[in-house]
ZALOTI-915326 format. One record per residue: residue in one letter; y, z, x of N, C-alpha, C, O, CB in turn. Coordinates in steps of 0.1 Angstrom, whole numbers, plus 5000, padded with zeros to 4 digits. Each point is the difference from the previous one (the first is absolute). Glycine has a CB too. Layout:
BEGIN
A / Y / Z / X / Y / Z / X / Y / Z / X / Y / Z / X / Y / Z / X
...
END
This chain:
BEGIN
X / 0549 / 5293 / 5452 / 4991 / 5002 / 4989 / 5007 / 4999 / 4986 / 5011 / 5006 / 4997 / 4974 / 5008 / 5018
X / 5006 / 4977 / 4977 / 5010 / 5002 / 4987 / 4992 / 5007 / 4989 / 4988 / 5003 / 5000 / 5025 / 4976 / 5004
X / 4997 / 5024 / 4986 / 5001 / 5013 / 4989 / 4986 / 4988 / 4993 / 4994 / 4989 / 5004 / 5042 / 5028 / 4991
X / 4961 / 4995 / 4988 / 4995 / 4992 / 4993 / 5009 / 5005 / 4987 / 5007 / 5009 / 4999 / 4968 / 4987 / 5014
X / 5022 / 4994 / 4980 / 5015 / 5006 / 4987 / 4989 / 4997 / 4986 / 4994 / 4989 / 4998 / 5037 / 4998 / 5016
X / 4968 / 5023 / 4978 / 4993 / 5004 / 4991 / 5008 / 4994 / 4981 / 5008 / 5007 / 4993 / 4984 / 5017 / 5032
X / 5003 / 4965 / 4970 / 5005 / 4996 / 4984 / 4993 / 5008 / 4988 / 4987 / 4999 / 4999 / 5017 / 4977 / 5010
X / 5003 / 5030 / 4983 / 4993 / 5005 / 4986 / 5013 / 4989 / 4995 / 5012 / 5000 / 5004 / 4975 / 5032 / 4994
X / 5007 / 4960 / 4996 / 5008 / 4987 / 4992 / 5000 / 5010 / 4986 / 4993 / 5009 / 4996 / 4996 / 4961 / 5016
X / 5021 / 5024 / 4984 / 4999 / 5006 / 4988 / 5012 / 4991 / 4989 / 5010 / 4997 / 5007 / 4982 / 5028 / 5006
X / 5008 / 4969 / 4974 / 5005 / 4994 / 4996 / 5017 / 5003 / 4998 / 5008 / 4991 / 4997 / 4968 / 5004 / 4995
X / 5025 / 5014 / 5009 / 5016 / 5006 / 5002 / 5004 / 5004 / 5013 / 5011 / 4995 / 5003 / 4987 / 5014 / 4975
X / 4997 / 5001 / 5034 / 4998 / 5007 / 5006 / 4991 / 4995 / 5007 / 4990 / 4995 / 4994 / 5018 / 5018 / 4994
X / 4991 / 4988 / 5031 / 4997 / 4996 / 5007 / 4999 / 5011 / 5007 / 5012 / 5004 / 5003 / 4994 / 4975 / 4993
X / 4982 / 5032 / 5009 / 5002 / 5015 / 5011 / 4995 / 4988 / 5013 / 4994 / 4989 / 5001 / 4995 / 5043 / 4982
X / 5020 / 4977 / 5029 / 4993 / 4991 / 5007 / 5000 / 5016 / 5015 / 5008 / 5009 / 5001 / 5003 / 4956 / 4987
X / 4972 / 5030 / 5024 / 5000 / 5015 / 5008 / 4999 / 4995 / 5009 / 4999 / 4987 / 4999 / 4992 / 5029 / 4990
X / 5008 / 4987 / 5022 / 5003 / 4990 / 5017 / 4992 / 5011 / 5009 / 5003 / 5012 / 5000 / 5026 / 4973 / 4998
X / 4963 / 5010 / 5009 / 5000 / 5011 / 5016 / 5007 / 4998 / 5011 / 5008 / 4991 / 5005 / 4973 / 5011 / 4992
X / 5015 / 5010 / 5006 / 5009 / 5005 / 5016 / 4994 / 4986 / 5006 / 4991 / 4993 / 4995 / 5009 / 5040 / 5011
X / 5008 / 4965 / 5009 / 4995 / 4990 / 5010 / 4984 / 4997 / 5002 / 4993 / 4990 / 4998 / 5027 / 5018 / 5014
X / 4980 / 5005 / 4990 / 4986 / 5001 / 5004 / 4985 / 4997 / 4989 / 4989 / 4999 / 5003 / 5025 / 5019 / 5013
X / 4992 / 4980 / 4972 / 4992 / 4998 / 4991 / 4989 / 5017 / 4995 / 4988 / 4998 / 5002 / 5014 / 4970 / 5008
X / 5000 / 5041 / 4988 / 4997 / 5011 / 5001 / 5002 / 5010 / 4986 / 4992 / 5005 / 4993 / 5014 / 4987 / 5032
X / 5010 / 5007 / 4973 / 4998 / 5008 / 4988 / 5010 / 4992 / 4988 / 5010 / 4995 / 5005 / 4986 / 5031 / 5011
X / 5003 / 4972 / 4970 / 5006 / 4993 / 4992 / 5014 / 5009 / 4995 / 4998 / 5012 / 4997 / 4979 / 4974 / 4996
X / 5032 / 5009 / 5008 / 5013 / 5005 / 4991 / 5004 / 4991 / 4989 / 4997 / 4988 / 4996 / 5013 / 5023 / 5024
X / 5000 / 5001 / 4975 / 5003 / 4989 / 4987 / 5013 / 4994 / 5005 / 5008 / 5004 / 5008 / 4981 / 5010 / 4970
X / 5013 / 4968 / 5010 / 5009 / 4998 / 5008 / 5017 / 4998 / 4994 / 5011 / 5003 / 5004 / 4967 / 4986 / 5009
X / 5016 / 5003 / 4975 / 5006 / 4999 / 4990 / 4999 / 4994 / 4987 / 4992 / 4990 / 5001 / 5017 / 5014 / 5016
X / 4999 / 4999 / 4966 / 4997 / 4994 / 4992 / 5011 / 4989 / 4995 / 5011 / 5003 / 4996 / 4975 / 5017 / 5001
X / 5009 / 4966 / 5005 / 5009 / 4989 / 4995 / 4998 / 4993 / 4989 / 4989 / 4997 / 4997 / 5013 / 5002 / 5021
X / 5010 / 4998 / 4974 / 4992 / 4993 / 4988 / 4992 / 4988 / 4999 / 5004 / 4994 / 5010 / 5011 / 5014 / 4983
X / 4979 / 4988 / 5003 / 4989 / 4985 / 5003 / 5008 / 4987 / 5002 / 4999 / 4992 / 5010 / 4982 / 5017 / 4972
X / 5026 / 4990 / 5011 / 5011 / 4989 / 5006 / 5005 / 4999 / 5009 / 5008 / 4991 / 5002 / 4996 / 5008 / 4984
X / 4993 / 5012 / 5026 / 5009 / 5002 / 5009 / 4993 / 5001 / 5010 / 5006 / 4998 / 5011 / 5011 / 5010 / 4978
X / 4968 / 4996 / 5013 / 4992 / 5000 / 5007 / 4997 / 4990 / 5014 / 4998 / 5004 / 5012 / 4999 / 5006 / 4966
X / 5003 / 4974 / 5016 / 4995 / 4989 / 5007 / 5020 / 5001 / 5012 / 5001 / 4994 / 5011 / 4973 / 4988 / 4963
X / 5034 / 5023 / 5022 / 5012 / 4999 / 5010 / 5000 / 5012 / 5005 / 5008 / 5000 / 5010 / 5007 / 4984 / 4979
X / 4979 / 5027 / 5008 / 4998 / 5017 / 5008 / 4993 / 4999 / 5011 / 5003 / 5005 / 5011 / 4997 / 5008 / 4969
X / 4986 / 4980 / 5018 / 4992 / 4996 / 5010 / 5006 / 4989 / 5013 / 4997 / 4998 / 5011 / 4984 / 5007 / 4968
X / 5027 / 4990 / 5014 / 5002 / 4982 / 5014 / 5011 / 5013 / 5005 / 5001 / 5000 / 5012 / 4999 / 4960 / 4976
X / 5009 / 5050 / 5005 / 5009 / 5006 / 5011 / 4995 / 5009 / 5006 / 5006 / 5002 / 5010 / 5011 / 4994 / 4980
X / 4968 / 5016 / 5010 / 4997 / 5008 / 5005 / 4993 / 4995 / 5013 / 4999 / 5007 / 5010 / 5003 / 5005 / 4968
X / 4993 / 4976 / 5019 / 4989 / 4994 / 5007 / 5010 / 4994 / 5010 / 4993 / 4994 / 5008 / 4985 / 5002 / 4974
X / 5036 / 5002 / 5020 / 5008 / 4995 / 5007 / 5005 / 5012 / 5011 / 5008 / 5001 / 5010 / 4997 / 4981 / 4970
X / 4988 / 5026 / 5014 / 5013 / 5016 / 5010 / 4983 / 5005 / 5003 / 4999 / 5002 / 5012 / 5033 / 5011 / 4969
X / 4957 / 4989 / 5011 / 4992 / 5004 / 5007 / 4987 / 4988 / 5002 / 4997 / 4991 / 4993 / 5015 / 5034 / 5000
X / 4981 / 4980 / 5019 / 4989 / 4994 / 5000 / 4985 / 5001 / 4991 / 4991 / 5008 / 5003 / 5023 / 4993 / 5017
X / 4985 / 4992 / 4971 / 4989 / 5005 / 4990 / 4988 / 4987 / 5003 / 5003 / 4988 / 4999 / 5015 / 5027 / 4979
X / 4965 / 4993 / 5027 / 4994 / 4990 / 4999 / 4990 / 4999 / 4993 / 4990 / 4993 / 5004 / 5018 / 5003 / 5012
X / 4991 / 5013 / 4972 / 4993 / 4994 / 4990 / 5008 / 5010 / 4987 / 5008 / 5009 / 5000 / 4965 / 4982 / 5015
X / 5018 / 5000 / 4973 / 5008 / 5006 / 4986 / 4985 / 5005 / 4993 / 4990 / 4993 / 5002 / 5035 / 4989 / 4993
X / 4974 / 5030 / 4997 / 4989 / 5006 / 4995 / 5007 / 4999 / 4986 / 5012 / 5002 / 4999 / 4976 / 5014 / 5022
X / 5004 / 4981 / 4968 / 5001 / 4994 / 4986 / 4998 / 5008 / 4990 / 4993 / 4991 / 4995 / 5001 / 4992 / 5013
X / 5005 / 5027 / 4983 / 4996 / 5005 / 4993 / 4991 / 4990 / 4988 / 5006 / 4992 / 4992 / 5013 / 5025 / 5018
X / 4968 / 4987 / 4990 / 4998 / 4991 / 4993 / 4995 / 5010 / 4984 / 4995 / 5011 / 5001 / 4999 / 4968 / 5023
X / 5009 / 5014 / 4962 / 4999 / 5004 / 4989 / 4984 / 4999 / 4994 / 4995 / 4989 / 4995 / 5031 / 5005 / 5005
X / 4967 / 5016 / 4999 / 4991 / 4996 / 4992 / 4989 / 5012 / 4994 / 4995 / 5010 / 5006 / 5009 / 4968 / 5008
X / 4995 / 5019 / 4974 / 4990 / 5012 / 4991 / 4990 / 5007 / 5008 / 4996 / 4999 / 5012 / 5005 / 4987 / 4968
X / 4994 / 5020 / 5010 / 4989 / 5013 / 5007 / 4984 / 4990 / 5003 / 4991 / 5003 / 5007 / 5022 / 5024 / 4975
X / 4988 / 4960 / 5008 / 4988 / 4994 / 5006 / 5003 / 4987 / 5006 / 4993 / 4991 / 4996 / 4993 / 5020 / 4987
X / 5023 / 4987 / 5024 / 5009 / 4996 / 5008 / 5003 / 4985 / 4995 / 5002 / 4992 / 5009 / 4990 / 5024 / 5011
X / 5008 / 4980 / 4970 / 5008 / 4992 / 4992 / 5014 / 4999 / 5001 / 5006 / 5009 / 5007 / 4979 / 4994 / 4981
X / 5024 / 4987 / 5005 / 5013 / 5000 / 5003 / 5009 / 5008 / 4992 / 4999 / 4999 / 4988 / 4995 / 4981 / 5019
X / 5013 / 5027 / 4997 / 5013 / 5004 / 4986 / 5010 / 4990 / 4996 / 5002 / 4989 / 5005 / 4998 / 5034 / 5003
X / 5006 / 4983 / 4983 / 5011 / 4986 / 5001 / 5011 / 4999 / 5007 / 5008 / 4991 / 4998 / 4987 / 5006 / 4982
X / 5007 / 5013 / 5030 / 5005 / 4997 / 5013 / 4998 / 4991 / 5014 / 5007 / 4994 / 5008 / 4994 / 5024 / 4981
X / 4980 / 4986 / 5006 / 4997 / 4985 / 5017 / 5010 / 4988 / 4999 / 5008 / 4999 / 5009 / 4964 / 5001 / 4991
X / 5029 / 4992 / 4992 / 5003 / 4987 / 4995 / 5009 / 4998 / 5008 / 5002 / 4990 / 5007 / 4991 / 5010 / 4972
X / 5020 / 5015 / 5019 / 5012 / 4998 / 5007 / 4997 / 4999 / 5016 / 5005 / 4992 / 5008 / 5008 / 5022 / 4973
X / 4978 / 4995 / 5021 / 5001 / 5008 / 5017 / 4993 / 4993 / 5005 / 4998 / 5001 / 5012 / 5003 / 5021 / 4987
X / 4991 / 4965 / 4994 / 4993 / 4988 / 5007 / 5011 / 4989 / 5003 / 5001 / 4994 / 5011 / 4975 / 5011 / 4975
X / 5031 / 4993 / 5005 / 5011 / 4990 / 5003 / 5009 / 5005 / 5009 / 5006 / 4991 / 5006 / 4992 / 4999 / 4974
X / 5006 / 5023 / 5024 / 5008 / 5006 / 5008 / 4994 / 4999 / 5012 / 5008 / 5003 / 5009 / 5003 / 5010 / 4974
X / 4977 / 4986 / 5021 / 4990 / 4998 / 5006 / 4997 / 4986 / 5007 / 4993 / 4999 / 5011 / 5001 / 5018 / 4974
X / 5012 / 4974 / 5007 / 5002 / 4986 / 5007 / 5010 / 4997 / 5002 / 5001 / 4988 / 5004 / 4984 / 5004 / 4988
X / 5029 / 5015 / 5007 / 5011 / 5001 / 5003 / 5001 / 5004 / 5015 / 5000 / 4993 / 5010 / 5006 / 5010 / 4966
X / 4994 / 5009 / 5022 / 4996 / 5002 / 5016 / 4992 / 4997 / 5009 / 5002 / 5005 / 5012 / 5005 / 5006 / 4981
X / 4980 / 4979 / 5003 / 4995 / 4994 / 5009 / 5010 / 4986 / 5008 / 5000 / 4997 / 5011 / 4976 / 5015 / 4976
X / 5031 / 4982 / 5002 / 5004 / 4987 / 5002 / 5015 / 5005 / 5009 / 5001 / 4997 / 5012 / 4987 / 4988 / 4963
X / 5025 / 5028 / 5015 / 5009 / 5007 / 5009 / 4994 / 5000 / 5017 / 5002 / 4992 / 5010 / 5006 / 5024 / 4965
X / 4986 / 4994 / 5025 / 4994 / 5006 / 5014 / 4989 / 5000 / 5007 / 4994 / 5008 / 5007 / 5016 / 5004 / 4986
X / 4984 / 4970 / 5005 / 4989 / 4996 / 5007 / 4995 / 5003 / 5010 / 4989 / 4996 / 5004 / 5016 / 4992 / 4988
X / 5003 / 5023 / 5019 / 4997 / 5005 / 5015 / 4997 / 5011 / 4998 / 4999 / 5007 / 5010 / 5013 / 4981 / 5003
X / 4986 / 5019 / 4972 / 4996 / 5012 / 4999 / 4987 / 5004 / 4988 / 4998 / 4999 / 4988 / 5030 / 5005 / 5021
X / 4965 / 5000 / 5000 / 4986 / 5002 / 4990 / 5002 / 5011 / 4987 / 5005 / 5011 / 5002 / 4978 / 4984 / 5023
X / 5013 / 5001 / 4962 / 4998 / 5011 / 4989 / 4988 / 5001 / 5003 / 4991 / 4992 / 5004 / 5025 / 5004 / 4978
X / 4984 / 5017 / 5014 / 4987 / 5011 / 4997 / 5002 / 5001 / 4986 / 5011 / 4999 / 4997 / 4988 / 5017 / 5024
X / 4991 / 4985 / 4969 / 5003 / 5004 / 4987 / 4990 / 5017 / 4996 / 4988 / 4999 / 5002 / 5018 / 4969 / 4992
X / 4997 / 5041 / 5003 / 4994 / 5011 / 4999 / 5003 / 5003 / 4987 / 5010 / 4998 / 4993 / 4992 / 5008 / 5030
X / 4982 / 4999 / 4972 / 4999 / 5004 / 4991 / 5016 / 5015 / 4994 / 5003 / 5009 / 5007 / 4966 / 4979 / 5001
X / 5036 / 5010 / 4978 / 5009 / 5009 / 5002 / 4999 / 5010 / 4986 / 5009 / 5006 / 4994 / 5007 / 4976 / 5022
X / 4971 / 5019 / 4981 / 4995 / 5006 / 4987 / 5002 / 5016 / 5003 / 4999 / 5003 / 5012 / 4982 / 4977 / 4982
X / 5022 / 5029 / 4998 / 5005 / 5012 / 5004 / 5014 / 5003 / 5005 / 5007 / 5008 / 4995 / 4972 / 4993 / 5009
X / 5024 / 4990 / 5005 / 5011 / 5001 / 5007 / 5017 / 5010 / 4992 / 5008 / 5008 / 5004 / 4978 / 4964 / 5007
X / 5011 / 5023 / 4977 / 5011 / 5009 / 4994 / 5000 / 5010 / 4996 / 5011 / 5005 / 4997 / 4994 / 4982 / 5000
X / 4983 / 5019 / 5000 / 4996 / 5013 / 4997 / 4999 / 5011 / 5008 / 5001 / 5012 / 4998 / 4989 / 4975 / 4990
X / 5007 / 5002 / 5027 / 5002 / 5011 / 5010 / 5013 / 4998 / 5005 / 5002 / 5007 / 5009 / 4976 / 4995 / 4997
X / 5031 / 4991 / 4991 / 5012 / 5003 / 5008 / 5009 / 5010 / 4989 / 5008 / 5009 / 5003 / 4991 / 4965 / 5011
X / 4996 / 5022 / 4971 / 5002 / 5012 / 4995 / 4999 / 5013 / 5002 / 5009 / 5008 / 5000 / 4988 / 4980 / 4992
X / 4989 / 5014 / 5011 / 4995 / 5014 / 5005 / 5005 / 5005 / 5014 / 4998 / 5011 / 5005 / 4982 / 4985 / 4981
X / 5023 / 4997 / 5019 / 5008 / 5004 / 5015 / 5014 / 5002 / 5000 / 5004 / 5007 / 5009 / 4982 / 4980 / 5001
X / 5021 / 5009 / 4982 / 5011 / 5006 / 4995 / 5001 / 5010 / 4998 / 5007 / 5008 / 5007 / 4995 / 4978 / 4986
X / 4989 / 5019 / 4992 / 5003 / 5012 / 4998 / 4992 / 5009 / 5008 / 5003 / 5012 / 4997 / 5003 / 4980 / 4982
X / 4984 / 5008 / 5032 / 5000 / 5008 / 5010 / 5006 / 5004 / 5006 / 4999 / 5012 / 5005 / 4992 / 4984 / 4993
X / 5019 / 4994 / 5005 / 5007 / 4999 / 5015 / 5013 / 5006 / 4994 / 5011 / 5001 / 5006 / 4979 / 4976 / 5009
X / 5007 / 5027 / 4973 / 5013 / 5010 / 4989 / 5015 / 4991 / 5002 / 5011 / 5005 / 5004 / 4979 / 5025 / 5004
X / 5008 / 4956 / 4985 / 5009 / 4995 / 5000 / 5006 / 4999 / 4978 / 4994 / 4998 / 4989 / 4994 / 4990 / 5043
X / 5024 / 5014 / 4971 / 5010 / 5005 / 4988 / 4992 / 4989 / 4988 / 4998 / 4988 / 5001 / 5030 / 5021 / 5015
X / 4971 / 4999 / 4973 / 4997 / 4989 / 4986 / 5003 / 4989 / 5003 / 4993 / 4991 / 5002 / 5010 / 5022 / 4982
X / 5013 / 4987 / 5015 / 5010 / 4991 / 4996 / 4996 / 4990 / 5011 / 4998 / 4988 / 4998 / 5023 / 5027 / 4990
X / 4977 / 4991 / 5026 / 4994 / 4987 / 5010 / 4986 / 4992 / 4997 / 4997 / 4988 / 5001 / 5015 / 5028 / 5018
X / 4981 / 4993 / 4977 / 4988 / 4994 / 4997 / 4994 / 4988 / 4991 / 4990 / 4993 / 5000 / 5011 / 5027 / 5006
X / 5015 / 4982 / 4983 / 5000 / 4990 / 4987 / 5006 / 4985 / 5009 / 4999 / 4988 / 4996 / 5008 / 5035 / 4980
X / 5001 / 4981 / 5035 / 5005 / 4988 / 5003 / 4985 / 4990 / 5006 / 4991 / 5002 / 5009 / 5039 / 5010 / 4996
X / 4974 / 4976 / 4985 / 4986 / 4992 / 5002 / 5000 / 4992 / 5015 / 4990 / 4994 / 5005 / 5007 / 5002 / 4966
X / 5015 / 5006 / 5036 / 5001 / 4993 / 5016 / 4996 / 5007 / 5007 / 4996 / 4996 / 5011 / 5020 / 4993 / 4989
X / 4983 / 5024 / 4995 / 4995 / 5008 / 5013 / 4982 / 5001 / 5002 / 4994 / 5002 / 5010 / 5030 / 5014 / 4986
X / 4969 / 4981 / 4988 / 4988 / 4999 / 4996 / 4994 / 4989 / 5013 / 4992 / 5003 / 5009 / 5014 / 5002 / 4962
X / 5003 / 4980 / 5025 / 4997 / 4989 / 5004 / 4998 / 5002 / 5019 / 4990 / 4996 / 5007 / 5024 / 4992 / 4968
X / 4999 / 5019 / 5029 / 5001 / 4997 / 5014 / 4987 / 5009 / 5004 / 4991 / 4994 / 5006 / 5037 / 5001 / 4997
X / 4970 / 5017 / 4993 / 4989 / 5009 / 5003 / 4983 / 4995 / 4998 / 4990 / 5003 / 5007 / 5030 / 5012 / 4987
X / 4980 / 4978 / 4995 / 4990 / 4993 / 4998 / 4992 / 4990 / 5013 / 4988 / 5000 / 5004 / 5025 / 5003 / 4974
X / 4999 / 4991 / 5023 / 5003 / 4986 / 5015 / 4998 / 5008 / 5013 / 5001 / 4993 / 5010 / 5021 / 4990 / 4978
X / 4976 / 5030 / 5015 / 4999 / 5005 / 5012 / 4985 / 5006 / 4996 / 4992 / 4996 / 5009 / 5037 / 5008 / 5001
X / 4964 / 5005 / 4980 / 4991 / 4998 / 4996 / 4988 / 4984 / 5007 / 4991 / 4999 / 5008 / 5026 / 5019 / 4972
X / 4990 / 4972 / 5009 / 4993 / 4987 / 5006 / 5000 / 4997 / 5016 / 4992 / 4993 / 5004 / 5014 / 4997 / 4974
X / 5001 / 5015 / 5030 / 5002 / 4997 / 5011 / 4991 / 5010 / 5009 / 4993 / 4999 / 5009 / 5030 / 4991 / 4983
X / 4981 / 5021 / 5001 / 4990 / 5011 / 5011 / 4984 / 4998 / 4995 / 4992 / 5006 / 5007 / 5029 / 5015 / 4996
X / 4977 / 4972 / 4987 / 4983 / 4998 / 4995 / 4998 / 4988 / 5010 / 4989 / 5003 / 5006 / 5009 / 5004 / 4965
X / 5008 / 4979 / 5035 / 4997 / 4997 / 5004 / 4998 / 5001 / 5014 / 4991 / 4994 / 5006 / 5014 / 5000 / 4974
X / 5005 / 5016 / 5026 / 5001 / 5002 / 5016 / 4987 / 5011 / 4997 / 4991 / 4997 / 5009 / 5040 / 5000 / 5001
X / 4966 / 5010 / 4985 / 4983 / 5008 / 5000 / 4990 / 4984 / 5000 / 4989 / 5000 / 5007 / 5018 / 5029 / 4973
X / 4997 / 4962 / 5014 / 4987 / 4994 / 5002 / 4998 / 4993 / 5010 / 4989 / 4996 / 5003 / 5009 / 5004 / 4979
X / 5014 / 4998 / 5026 / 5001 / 4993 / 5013 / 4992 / 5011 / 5009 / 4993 / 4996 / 5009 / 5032 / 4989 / 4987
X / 4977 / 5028 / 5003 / 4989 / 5005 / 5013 / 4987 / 5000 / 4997 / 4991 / 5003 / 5008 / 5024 / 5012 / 5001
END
């Protein structure tokens, strides 16, 4: 059984969240810079088995584009053409930082951690991941 591995693209900053085997519960996985992303994925996907990718997708409150889609659409045909044997999901990712914000500071994690914007990203990307494994049941 393979994992599913969770993208918050981001123009600097890439969070990325993966599941257990079983597809069950999302963790976080890690934050890479965007340039570095498309060679993080061909080595993770070499050590582990991943069979699909879930997308964060960017878009306003009346679900128009921000000026982020543009990027996460083209990053979006990257990895279809990269990893043709692996289906994207794209999920809505509106909120997503606000709550990975607010879970932070629940989960009583230090200021200084909270400001770091990789930890935002990767938390975000397991957010998108666990919204989508709720919609799969």
């Amino acid at each position: 059984m393979g994992r599913i591995i969770a993208i918050d693209y981001g123009l600097k900053r890439v969070g990325m969240a993966v599941t257990d085997p079983l597809k069950i519960i999302a963790s976080v996985l890690e934050t890479v810079p965007t340039q570095e992303v498309t060679e993080y994925l061909k080595d993770y996907f070499g050590r582990e088995e991943v069979e699909a990718i879930v997308l964060g997708m960017p878009v306003n409150l009346d679900g128009s584009d921000t000026d982020s889609t543009p990027h996460v659409k083209g990053f979006h045909k990257r990895l279809k053409k990269l990893f043709p044997e692996k289906p994207v999901h794209l999920v809505d990712e509106r909120f997503t930082s606000k709550m990975a914000q607010d879970a932070m500071l629940r989960g009583g994690m230090k200021k200084k951690d909270r400001r770091v914007k990789g930890n935002v990203d990767k938390i975000s990307a397991t957010i998108i991941l666990q919204s989508f494994l709720d919609q799969q049941l």
